[in-house]
C-alpha positions as CSV (number, residue, x, y, z in Angstrom):
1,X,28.8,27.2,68.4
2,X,28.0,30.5,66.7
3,X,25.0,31.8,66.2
4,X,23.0,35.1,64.4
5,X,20.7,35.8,67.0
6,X,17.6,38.3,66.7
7,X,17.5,40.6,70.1
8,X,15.9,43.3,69.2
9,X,13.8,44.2,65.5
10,X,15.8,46.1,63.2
11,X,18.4,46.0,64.8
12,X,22.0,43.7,63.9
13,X,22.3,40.3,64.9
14,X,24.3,39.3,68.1
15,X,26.8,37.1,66.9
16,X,26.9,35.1,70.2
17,X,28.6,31.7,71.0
18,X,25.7,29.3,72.2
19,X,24.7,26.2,73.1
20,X,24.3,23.2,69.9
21,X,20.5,22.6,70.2
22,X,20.1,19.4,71.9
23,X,19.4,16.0,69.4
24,X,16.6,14.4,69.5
25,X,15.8,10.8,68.6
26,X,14.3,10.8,65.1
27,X,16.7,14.2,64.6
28,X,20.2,14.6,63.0
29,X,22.2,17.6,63.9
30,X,24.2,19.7,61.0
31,X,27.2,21.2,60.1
32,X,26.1,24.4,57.8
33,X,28.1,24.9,55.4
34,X,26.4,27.4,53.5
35,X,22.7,29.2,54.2
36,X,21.0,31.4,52.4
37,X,19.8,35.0,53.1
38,X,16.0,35.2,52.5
39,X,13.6,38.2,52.3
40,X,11.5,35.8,54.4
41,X,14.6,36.8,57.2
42,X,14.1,39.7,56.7
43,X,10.3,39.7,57.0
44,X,11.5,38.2,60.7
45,X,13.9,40.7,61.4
46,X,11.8,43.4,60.5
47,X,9.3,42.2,63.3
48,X,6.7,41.1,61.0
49,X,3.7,39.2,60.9
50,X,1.9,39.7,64.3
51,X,-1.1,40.7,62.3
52,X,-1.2,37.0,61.0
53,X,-0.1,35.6,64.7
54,X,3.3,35.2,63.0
55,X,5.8,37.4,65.0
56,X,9.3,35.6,65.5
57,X,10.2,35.8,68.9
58,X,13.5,37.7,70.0
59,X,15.7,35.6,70.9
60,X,15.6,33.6,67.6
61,X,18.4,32.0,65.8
62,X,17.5,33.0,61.7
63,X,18.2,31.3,59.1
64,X,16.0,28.7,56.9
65,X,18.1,27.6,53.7
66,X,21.4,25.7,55.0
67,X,22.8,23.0,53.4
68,X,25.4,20.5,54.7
69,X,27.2,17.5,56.4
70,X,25.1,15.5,59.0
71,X,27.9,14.8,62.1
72,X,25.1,13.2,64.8
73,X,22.5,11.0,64.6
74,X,19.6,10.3,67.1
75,X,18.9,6.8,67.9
76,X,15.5,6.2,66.1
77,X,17.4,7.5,62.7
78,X,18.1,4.0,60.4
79,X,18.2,5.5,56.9
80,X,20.9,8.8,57.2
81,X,24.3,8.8,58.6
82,X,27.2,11.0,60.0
83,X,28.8,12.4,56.8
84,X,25.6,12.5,54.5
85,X,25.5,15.6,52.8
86,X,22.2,16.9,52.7
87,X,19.5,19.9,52.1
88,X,16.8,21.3,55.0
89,X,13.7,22.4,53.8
90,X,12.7,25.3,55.9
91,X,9.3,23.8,56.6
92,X,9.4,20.8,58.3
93,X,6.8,18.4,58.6
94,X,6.7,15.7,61.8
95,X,5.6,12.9,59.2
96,X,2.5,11.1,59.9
97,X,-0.4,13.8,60.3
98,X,-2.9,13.4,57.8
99,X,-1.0,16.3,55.4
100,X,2.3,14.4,55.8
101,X,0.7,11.1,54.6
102,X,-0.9,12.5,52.0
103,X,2.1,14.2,50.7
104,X,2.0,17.5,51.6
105,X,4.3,17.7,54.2
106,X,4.8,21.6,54.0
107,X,1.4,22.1,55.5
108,X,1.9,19.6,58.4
109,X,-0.5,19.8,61.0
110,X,2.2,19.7,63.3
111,X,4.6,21.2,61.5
112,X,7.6,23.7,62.2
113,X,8.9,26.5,60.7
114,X,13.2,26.3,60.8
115,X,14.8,29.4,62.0
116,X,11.1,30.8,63.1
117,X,10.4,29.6,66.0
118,X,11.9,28.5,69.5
119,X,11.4,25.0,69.2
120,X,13.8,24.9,65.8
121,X,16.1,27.4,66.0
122,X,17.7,28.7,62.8
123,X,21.0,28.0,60.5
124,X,22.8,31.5,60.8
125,X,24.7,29.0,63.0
126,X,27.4,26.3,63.1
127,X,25.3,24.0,63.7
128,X,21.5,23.8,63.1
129,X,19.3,20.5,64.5
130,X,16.8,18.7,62.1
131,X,13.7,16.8,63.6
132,X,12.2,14.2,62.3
133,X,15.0,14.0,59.9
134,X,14.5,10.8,57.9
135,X,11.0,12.2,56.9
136,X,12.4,16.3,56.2
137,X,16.4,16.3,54.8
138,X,16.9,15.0,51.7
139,X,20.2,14.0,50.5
140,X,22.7,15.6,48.0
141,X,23.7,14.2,45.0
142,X,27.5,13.9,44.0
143,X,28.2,17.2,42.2
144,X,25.9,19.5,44.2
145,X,27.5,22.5,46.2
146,X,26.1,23.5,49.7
147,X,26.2,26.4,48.2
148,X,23.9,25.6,45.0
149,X,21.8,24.1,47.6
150,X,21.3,26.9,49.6
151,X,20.8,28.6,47.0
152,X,17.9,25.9,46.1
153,X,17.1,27.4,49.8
154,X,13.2,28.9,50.2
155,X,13.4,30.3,47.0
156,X,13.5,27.6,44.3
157,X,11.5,25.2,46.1
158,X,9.1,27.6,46.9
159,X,8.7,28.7,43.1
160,X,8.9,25.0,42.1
161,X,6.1,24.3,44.2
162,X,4.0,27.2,43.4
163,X,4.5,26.8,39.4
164,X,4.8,23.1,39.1
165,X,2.1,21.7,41.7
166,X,-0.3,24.6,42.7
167,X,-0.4,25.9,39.2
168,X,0.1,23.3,37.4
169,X,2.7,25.4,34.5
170,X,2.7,23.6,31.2
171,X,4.6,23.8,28.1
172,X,3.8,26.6,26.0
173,X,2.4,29.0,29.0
174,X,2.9,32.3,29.4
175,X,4.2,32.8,33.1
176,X,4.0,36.5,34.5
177,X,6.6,37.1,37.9
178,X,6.2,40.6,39.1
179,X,9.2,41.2,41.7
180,X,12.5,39.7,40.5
181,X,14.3,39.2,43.4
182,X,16.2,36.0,44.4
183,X,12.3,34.3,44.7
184,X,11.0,36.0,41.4
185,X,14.5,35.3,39.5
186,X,14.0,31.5,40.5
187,X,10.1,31.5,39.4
188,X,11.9,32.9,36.0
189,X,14.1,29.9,35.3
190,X,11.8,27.3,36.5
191,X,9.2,28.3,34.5
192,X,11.3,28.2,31.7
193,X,12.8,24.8,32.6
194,X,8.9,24.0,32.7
195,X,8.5,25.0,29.2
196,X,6.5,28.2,29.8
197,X,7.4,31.9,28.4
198,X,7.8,34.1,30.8
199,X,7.3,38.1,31.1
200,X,9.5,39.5,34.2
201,X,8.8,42.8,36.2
202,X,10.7,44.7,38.2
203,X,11.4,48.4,38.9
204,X,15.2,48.1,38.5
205,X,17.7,47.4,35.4
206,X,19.8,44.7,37.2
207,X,17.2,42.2,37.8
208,X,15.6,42.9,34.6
209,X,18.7,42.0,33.2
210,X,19.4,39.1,35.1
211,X,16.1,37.5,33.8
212,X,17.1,38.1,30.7
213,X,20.1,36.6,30.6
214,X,17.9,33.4,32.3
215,X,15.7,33.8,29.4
216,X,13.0,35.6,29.7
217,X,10.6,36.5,26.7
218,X,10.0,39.7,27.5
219,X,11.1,42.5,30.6
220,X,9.0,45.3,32.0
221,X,10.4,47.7,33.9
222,X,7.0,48.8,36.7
223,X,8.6,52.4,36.9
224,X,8.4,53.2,33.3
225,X,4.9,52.0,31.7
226,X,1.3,53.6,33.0
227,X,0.1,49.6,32.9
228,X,1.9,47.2,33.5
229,X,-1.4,44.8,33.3
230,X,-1.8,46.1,29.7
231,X,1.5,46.3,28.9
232,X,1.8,41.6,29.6
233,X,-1.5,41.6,27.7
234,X,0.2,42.9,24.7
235,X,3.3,40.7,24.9
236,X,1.2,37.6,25.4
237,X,-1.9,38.1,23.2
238,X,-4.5,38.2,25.7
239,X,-2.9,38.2,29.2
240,X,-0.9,35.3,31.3
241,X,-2.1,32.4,31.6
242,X,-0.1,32.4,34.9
243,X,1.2,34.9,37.2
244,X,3.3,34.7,40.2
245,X,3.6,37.8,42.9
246,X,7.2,37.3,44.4
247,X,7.3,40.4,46.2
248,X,3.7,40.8,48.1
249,X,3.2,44.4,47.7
250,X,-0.6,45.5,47.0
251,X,0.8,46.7,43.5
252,X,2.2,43.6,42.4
253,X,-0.2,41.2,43.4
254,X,-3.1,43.4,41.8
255,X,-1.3,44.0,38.8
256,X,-0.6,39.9,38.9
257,X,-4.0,39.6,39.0
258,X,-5.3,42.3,36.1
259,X,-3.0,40.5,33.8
260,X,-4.8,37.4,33.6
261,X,-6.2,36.3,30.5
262,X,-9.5,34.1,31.0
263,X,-9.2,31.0,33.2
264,X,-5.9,31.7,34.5
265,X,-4.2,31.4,37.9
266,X,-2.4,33.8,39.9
267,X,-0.3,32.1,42.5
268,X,0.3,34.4,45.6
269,X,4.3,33.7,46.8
270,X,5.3,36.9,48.0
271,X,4.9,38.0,51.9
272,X,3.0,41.1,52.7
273,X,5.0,43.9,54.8
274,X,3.3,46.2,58.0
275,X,2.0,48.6,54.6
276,X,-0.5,45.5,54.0
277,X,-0.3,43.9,56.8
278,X,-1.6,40.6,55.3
279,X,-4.7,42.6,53.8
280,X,-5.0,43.0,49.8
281,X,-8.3,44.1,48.7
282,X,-9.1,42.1,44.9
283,X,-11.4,42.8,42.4
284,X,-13.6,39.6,43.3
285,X,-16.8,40.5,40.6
286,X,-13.4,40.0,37.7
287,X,-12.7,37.1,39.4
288,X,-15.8,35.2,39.2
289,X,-17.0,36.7,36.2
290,X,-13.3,34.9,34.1
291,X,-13.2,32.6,35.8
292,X,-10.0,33.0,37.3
293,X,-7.9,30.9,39.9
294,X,-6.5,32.1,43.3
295,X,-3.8,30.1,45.3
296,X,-1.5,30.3,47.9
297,X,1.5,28.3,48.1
298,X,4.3,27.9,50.8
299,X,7.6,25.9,50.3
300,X,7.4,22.1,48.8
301,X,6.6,19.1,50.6
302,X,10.0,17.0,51.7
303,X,8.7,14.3,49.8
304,X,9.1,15.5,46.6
305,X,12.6,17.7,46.9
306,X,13.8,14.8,44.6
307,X,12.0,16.2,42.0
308,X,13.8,19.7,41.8
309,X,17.2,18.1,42.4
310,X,15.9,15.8,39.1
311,X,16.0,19.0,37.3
312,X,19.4,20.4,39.0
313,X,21.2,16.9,38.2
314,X,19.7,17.4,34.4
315,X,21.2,20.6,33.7
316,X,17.7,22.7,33.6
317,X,18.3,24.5,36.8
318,X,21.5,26.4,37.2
319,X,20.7,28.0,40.9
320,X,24.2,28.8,41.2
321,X,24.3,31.7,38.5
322,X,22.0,33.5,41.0
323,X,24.2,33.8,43.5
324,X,25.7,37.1,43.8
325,X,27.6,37.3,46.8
326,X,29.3,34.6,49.3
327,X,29.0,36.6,52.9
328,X,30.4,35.5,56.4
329,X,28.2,35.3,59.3
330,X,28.7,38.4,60.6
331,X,27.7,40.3,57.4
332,X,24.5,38.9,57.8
333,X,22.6,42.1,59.2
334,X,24.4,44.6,56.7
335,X,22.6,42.1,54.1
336,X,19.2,42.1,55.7
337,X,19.3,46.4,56.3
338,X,20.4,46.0,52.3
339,X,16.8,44.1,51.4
340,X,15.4,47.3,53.6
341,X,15.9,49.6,50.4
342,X,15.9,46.5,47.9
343,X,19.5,46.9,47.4
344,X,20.4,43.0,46.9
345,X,20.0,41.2,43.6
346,X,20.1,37.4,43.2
347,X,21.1,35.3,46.0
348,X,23.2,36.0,48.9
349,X,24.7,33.1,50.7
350,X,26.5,32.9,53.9
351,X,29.5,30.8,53.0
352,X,31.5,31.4,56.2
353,X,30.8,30.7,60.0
């Protein structure tokens, strides 16, 4: 099959022809038919994330968003089949650590990180392997692209997770996303299908507009105010009650964090680069003294993808109007050099392999 494969950091892809990965008994293996292209990818490409014992390995096969058509089947697998269409979360969960049986399978003990490491190599591919399948894929309903599902990808199910379970977003709520990329620009029109009002920042007119046009309250471009934290406050009469950093730059997530009103929640989303190298200092005495809430939050749990695709079947997500560009797999390290100088907007999806 072909394959995107990472030799050397910063440097393009080798479009190779390699081996399928081998199936395993409670895996499926998958014919992409669409995957998306991540900052996270990027992140990886880049050679980030040793200071966090996170490096990908050269050698890797990228790629963590695919979406498509289930042609094997291991022997333990009862409840999938050859032509199922389905979606991959990115992290996989084995299914019956403690985390996994308690429903947060994104955090699993034992878990795996598709397109990140060796043992689960990546869906800039033909092909891409799923373990423990009948716990991780979840199938498509009738009417669902690969391509809206890769759009779906890291990005939705991460902001649905960080907005809907860590922060627990409620009707009414004003919802802050500094960094509008394809991440922040799905954190937009989830909070909104959540009920909340939502300020968007960026440093660029394209995204801005973009939100916008998903409906966003209110814009604000980072490159033309002298505080942005001041500048939320007075759109949303005392600050946010939550706010999301999608980009994980020191700037954002502070601002994220100054823009609080009292008692609110600023959910962390965003990846640091080697400027931060996983380090951002916070104003801890603010924080204890308003009571303020700090989370984390990486991907959704398998078990609960049927609640997004709830929302997709209902008509309140439309991932598809974020994506900008349909690529072939050997565009895909022109796109990641592109994210380099944040010249993507939306959602790029490989469409072609």
């Amino acid at each position: 099959m072909r394959a995107a494969v990472l030799e050397a950091y910063g440097e393009p892809l080798s479009i190779e022809t390699v081996d399928p990965p081998p199936l395993e008994p409670h895996g499926v293996a998958v014919d992409v038919e669409a995957c998306g292209i991540c900052r996270s990818d990027w992140h990886a490409w880049q050679g980030h994330g040793e200071w966090a014992d996170d490096r990908v390995p050269l050698g890797q096969i990228l790629g963590h968003e695919p979406a498509g058509r289930i042609v094997e089947v291991g022997d333990r697998v009862e409840t999938l089949a050859v032509g199922d269409r389905v979606v991959i979360p990115f992290n996989l969960g084995e299914g019956s650590c403690y985390q996994c049986r308690n429903g947060h399978g994104n955090v699993c003990e034992d878990g795996y990180a598709l397109g990140f490491e060796p043992t689960v190599p990546g869906a800039f591919a033909e092909r891409v392997h799923v373990p423990h399948a009948e716990f991780n894929v979840t199938a498509l309903p009738e009417g669902v692209s690969a391509t809206e599902a890769a759009a779906l990808g890291c990005r939705y199910v991460t902001a649905y997770h960080a907005l809907a379970h860590r922060a627990d977003v409620g009707g009414g709520d004003w919802v802050a996303v500094h960094g509008c990329g394809g991440l922040g620009l799905a954190a937009v029109q989830l909070a909104i299908a959540l009920g909340a009002r939502v300020v968007a920042v960026d440093v660029r007119e394209e995204p801005l507009s973009m939100a916008t046009d998903l409906g966003a309250d209110a814009t604000i471009d980072a490159s033309d105010t002298a505080s942005v934290p001041d500048e939320i406050e007075a759109v949303t009469d005392r600050g946010a009650h939550v706010s999301v950093d999608a980009l994980g730059r020191a700037e954002t997530c502070r601002n994220s964090l100054d823009c609080l009103r009292v008692r609110g929640t600023h959910v962390q989303i965003g990846l640091t680069t080697d400027a931060e190298r996983g380090e951002v200092a916070l104003p801890i005495d603010e924080l204890t003294r308003w009571d303020v809430t700090v989370v984390g939050s990486r991907g959704m749990p398998p078990s609960r993808y049927d609640e997004l695709l709830r929302l997709l079947e209902a008509g309140r997500l439309e991932p598809e109007r974020l994506v900008t560009r349909r690529v072939a797999l050997d565009d895909v390290s022109d796109r990641l050099a592109a994210m380099t100088e944040y010249g993507t907007s939306g959602i790029e999806v490989v469409t072609e392999f």
